[in-house]
Every structure is written in C-alpha cells, then in structure tokens.
C-alpha positions in Angstrom: 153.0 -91.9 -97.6 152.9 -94.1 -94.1 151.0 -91.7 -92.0 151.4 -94.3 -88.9 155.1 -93.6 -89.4 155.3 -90.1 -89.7 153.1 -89.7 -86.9 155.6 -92.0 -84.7 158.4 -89.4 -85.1 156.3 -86.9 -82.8 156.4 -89.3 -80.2 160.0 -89.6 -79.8 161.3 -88.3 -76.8 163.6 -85.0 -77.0 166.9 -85.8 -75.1 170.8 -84.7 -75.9 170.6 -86.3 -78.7 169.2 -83.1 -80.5 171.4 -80.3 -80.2 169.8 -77.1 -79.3 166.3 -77.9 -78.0 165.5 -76.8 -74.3 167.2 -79.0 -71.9 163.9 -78.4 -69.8 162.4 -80.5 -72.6 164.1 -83.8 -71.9 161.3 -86.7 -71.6 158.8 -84.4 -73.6 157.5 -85.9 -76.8 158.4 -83.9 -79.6 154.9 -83.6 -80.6 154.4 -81.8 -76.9 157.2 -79.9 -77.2 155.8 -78.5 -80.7 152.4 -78.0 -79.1 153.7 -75.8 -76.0 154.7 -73.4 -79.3 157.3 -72.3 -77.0 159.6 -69.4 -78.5 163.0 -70.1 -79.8 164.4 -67.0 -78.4 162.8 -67.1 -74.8 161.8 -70.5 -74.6 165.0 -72.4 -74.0 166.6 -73.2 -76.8 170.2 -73.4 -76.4 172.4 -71.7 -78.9 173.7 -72.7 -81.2 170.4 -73.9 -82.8 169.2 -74.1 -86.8 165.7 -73.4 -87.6 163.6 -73.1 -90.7 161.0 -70.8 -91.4 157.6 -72.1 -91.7 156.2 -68.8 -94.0 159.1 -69.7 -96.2 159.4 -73.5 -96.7 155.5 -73.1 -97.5 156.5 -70.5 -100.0 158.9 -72.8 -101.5 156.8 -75.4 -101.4 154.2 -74.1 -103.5 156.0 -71.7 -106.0 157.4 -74.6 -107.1 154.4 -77.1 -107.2 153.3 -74.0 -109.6 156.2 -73.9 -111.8 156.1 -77.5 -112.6 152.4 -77.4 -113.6 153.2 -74.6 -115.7 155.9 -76.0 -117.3 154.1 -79.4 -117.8 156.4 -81.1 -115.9 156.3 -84.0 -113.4 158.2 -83.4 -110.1 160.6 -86.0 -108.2 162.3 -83.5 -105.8 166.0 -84.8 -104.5 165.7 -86.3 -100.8 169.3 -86.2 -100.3 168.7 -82.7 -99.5 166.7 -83.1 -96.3 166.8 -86.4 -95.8 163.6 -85.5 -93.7 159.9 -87.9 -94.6 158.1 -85.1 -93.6 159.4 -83.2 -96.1 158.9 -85.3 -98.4 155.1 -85.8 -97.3 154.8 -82.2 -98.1 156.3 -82.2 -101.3 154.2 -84.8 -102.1 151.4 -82.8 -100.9 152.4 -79.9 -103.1 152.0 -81.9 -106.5 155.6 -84.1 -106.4 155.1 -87.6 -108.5 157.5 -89.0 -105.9 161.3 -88.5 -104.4 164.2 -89.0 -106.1 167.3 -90.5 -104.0 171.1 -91.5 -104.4 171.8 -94.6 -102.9 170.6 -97.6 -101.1 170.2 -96.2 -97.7 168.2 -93.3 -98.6 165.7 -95.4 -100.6 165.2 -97.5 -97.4 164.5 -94.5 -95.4 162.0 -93.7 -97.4 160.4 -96.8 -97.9 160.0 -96.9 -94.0 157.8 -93.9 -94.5 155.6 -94.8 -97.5 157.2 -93.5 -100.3 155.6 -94.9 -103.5 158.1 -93.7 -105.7 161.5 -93.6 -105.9 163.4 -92.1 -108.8 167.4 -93.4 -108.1 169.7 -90.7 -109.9 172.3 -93.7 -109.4 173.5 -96.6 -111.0 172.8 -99.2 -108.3 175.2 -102.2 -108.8 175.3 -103.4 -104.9 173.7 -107.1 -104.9 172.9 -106.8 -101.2 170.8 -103.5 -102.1 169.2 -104.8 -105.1 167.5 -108.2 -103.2 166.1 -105.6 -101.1 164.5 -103.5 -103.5 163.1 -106.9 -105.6 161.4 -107.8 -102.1 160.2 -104.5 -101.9 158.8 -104.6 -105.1 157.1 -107.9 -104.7 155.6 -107.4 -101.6 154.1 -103.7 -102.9 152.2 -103.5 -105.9 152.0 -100.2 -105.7 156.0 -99.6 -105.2 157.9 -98.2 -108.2 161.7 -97.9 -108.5 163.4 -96.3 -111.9 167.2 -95.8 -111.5 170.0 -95.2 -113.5 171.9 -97.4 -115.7 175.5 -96.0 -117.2 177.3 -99.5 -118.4 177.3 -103.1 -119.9 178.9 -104.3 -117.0 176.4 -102.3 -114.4 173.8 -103.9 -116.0 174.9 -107.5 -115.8 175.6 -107.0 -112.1 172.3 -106.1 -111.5 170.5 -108.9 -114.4 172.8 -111.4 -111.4 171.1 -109.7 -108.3 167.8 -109.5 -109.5 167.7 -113.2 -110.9 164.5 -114.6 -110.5 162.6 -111.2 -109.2 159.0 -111.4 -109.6 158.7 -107.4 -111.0 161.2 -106.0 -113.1 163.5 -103.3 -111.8 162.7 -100.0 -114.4 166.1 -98.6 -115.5 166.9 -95.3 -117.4 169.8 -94.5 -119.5 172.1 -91.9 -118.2 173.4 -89.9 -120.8 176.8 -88.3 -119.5 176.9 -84.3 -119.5 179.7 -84.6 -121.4 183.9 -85.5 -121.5 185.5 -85.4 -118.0 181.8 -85.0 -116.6 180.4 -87.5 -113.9 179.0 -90.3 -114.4 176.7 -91.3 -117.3 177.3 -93.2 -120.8 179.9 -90.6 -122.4 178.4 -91.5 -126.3 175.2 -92.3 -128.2 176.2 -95.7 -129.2 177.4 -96.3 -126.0 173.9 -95.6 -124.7 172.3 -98.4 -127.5 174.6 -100.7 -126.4 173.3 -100.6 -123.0 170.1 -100.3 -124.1 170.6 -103.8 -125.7 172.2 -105.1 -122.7 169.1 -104.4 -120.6 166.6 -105.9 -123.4 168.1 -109.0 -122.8 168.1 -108.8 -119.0 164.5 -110.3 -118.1 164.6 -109.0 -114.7 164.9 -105.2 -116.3 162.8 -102.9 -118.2 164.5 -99.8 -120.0 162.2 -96.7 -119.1 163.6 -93.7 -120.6 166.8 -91.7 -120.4 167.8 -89.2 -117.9 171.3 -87.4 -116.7 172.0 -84.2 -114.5 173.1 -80.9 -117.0 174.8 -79.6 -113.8 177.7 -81.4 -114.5 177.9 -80.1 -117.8 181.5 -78.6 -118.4 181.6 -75.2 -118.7 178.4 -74.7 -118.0 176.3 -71.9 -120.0 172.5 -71.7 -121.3 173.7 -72.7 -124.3 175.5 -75.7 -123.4 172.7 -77.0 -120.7 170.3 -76.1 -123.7 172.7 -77.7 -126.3 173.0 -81.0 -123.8 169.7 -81.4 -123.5 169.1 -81.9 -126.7 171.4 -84.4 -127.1 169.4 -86.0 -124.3 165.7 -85.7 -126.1 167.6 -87.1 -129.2 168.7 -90.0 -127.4 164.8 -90.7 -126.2 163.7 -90.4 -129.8 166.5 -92.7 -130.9 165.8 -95.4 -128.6 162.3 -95.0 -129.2 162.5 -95.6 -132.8 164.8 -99.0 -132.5 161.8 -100.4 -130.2 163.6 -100.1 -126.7 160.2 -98.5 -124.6 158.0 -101.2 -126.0 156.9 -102.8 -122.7 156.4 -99.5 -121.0 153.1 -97.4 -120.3 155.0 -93.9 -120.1 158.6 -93.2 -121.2 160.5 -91.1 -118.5 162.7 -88.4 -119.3 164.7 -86.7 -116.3 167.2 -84.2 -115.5 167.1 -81.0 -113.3 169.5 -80.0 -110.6 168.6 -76.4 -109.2 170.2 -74.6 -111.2 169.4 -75.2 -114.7 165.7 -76.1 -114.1 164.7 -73.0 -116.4 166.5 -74.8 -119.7 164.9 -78.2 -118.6 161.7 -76.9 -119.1 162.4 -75.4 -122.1 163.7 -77.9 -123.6 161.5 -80.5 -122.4 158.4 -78.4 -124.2 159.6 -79.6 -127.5 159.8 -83.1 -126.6 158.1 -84.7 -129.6 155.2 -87.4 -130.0 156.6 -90.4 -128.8 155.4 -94.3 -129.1 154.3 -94.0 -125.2 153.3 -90.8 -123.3 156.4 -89.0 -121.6 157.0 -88.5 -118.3 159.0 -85.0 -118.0 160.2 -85.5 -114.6 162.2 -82.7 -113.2 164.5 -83.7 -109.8 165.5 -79.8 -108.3 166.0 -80.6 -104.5 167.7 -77.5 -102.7 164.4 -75.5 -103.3 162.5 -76.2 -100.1 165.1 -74.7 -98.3 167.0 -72.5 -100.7 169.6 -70.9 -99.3 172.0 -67.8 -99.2 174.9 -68.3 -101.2 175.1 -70.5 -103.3 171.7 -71.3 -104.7 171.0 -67.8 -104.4 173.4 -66.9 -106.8 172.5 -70.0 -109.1 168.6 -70.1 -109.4 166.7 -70.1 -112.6 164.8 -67.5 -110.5 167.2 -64.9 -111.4 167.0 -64.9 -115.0 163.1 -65.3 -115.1 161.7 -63.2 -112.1 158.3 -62.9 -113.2 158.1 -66.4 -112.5 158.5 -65.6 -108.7 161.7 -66.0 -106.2 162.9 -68.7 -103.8 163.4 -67.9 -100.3 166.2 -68.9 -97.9 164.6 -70.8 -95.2 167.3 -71.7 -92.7 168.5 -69.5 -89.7 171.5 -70.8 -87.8 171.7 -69.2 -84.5 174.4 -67.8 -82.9 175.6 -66.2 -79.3 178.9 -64.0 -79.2 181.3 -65.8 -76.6 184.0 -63.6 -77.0 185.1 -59.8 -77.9 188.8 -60.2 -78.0 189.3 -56.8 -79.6 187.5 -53.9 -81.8 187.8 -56.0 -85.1 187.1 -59.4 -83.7 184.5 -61.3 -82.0 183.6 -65.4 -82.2 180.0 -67.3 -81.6 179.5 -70.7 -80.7 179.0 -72.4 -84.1 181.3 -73.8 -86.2 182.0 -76.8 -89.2 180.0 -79.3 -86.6 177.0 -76.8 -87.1 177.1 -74.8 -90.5 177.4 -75.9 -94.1 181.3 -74.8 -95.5 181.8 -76.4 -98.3 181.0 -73.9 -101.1 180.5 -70.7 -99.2 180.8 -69.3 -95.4 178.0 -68.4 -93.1 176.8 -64.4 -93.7 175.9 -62.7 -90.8 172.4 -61.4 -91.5 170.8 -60.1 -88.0 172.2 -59.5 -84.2 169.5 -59.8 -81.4 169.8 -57.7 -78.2 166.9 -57.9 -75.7 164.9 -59.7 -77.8 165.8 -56.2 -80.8 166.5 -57.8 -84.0 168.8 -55.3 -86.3 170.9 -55.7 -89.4 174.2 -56.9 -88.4 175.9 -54.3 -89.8 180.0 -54.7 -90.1 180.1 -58.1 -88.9 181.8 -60.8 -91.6 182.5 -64.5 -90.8 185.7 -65.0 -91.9 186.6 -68.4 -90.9 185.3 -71.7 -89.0 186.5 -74.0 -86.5 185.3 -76.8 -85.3 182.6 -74.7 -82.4 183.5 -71.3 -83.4 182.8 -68.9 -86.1 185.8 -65.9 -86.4 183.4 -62.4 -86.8 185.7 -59.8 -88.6 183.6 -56.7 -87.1 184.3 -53.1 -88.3 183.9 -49.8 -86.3 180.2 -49.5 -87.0 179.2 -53.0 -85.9 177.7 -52.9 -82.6 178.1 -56.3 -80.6 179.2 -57.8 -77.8 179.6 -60.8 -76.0 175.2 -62.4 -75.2 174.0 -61.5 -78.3 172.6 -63.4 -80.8 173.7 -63.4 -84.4 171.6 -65.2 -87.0 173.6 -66.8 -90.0 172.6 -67.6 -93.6 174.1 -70.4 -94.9 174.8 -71.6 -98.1 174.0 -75.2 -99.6 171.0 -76.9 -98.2 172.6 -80.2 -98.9 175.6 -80.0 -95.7 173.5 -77.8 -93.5 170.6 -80.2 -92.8 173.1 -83.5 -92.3 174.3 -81.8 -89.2 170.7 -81.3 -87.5 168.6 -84.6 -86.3 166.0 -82.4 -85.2 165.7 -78.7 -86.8 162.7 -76.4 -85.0 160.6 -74.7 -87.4 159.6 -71.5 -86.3 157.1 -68.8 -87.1 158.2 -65.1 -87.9 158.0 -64.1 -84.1 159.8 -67.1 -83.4 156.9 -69.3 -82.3 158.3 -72.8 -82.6 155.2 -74.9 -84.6 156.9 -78.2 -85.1 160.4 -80.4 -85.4 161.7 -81.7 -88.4 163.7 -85.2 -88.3 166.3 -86.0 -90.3 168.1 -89.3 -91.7 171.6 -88.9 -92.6 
C-alpha cells in the first residue's frame, strides 16, 4: 500500500471536526496526539467518544489470517466496513490478497492509498466510474480490478465505457443466492449467456464466478452448503465450454461473516480445474466484530475450537439525567451508535475511574443525542458516570466516527483511526 499516504493521515490536524477528541488537542497533529498516549478517561476526551481496542482488533486480525491459511483460502476482506486504509494496510499485513469494495467511491479511496487489489462485489455499470478505473489500470501495471457481472445488458454498458482501454477490466459471474434474493444471475443459463456476452466484449475478461450465500432465502447450513454448490458447478461448467481460457487463475468468491464456515467447506472440494483457483473469501465485520449481531451469527459458534472473535468497539457514554428510579439517559444517540439491527447493550459504568458490570441498566430506545437507560432497583448510577456500550453491526457504527481512538486496556490511547464514508 502507499505508505507516503498513510503516513499523511497522522499529520492532519485534530479540530471539531472529530467528535470526541480533547478540545485541548486542537492544532495537534494526530500523530502527536497519539504519541502523548494520553488516556481516554483522564485525558480529555469528551464523551460521547467510540474507541476500539487495540488487544482485540489484533486478535481479530490474526485469528483470521490463521483461518484462511487453514482453510486454503485467499482473503479479500470487505472495506465497506471500515472504510479506514489503515485497516486495510493491516489486513493486508495479516495475509489479505487485497480488499474487496462496493462501489465506485470506495475503490477510489483505496486507490489513493495503494491498494493493489480491488475485488468489486458489484456490478459496476456507471461510465463515468469505469473511464476511471481503465486509467487506473493503464497507468499501474501492478493494479488489478475483478468485479461482478449479473446481465447482458450490464455487460454491454460497460464493453461502451471501457472502449478502447488498454487492459481489460476482469469480471466474475454472480450467481444469485436464489428467487427473490439480491442481485446476481437468478439461473445457470442465464449465467452462460453472460458469459458469452463478455467473450465477445474485447475490453473484458471473464475471471471466475462469485455471489454472497448471505442472501440465501431461508438461510440454513444446508442451503448455504446446497448454494454453494450450485456455485462450484457453475465454475466447472464454464470451465468446460472454454470461458477461463485467457486467465492465469480462475477466482471463486463468496463469504459474508456469517457463513464463512460452509465457504470453506465447500470450497475444499473444489475440483482440478483448467487454471489454478483462487478461493477468495470476502468476511469484513471481523476486525471489529461486534455485540449483537455478529455475535450471534459467527461461524465461531458452531466451530469453537477454531477460536472466537472479539468485539472491539466501546462507545462511551456519560449519564445526563436521572429523571426517576427506572430511568436515566446519556449523551449518545442514532448520530453516534449503530441501530439498525440491534440497540446499544450497556456493558460497564465507570465511577472514579472504578469500572463495574452495569448491572440493571437496559437501553431501550435512541434519539437523535440520547440513549433512554431502563435501570432496575439494583443498578447503581447516577448522573457523571460513564457507561460503556456494545454495539452491534460494525458496518453503521464506524460511518458515524471520522476519527475513532484506539485504546489500550488501561485506556492508553496508541493511535487514531480515519475513516472514508
């Protein structure tokens, strides 16, 4: 990755732009403010504040560097979940064969920091978009862009853009998860017929197949597992009517985070194929796991001896008001915490700098700036303290946080982490 560029980001200047730093810190770089390892509970910072752990993301990081060797796969992790290059330059660090991303913007933002590869889990049909990526392709040899293609008419939009383009754009099938699923080529034939749309499309090369068995309807092991099958099948089908003749590798993709155990299963009896596979797997939420929703859904749970995610994230909370024995409110709300598949949890209260359980305290609702507490008799709180909430979905928490501190266990802040939403 561009280490000039990633190095740039710790010399921008802290300012209100980034909710929750010190306001002492305004003019510092935030590579100074990072290397005064100030703490985030006595060093300023301004509630309400996120923060990741750093013993955790590391954890993260390399339980699943491991489980992809294991498992033989290649890793592309999903971007859109942090939208943060230093991140990525970790993952990459930890093993990933590059970043997979959703649309245009995304791919530019990592381009700006060196990405090499790009996997697009997206049909990319904007003209605009495409011209860019040719030039980006021409001007780096070492660039390499594979994204989806799901229609006749997707591919003749981009064959247009790309007219002329010195290197061809590699596309990939996407075989839909099934009737009333996402997106994706709902049916086998459909799939050849794209196929043959792209062979006569200069400026493309087909590349493998791919698809996402998290949208599969219904979802059980033996559906993922049944789906992708169907997926493998369509690999060895193509394969066999000469489609992955100009390629060095055939790539075959899938892996949300919650299915990732099936993927490699099923992956492991990919056959011998006319090019060596590339298995890539895309599971994003990982690095920062979380406490709901992904903690519910790992792969994790069903195989434990294969080691556990941990939830990295840690939005911080003061009570502003006690109206009454069964209710209390901090200052964080929807402009601060994810709420789109579960509520905060209240996981810890800080007192004079005591961290306890939180004990009795349930988030029942958010506003805009608040979070309603329901608290029963046992909860001990009032108005000052801090209350630490888990938060579920990676994928809305981070979009709401330019700048997230990363903090030690003691709360020693070691470094900022920018995002680009």
């Amino acid at each position: 990755m561009g280490t000039e560029a990633l190095a740039r980001l710790a010399e921008e200047r802290v300012d209100h732009r980034f909710k929750g730093l010190p306001p002492d810190a305004d003019g510092l770089t935030v590579g100074e403010l990072a290397a005064q390892r100030r703490n985030l509970f006595t060093g300023g910072f301004a509630t309400p504040v996120l923060a990741l752990s750093a013993e955790r993301l590391e954890h993260n990081l390399k339980l699943m560097e491991t489980y992809a060797a294991r498992h033989g796969l290649a890793f592309a992790p999903h971007g859109k979940t942090t939208m943060a290059p230093q991140l990525f330059q970790r993952q990459i660090d930890h093993g990933a064969w590059g970043i997979t991303l959703a649309v245009p913007h995304q791919v530019r933002v990592a381009r700006a920091f060196g990405v090499e590869r790009v996997f697009l889990a997206n049909e990319l049909v904007d003209a605009a978009a495409l011209r860019w990526i040719a030039a980006e392709l021409t001007a780096d040899p070492a660039f390499r862009l594979v994204c989806y293609v799901d229609s006749v008419r997707g591919v003749e939009l981009m064959g247009a853009a790309l007219a002329g383009a010195a290197r061809p754009v590699d596309v990939v099938v996407e075989l839909a998860a099934g009737e009333g699923a996402r997106t994706g080529v709902r049916t086998e034939a459909q799939c050849a017929a794209v196929a043959d749309a792209v062979a006569a499309v200069p400026e493309l090369r087909l590349a493998g197949v791919a698809g996402y068995e998290g949208e599969v309807p219904q979802a059980t092991p033996e559906r993922v597992r049944a789906w992708l099958r169907r997926l493998v099948a369509l690999a060895v089908d193509l394969d066999k009517a000469g489609h992955f003749g100009g390629v060095d590798e055939i790539v075959v993709s899938a892996g949300g985070s919650a299915w990732f155990d099936a993927v490699a299963e099923v992956f492991a009896e990919i056959p011998e194929l006319s090019s060596p596979v590339l298995k890539l797997l895309r599971s994003g939420a990982y690095i920062s796991h979380d406490d709901g929703h992904y903690r519910r859904l790992t792969p994790f749970n069903r195989v434990p001896e294969e080691g556990a995610l941990e939830p990295a994230f840690r939005l911080w909370t003061q009570v502003v008001s006690r109206p009454s024995a069964e209710q209390a409110f901090v200052n964080a709300g929807k402009r601060d915490a994810a709420y789109d598949l579960d509520l905060p949890v209240a996981q810890v209260v800080r007192r004079d700098g005591v961290e306890r359980p939180a004990t009795g305290i349930e988030v029942t609702a958010l506003s805009d700036q608040h979070a309603w507490l329901r608290t029963s008799p046992e909860a001990d709180l009032e108005v000052g303290d801090w209350v630490g909430l888990g938060l579920s979905h990676p994928c809305t928490s981070f979009d709401k946080w330019p700048l997230i501190p990363v903090a030690e266990a003691d709360g020693t802040v070691v470094d900022c982490v920018r995002t680009f939403f």
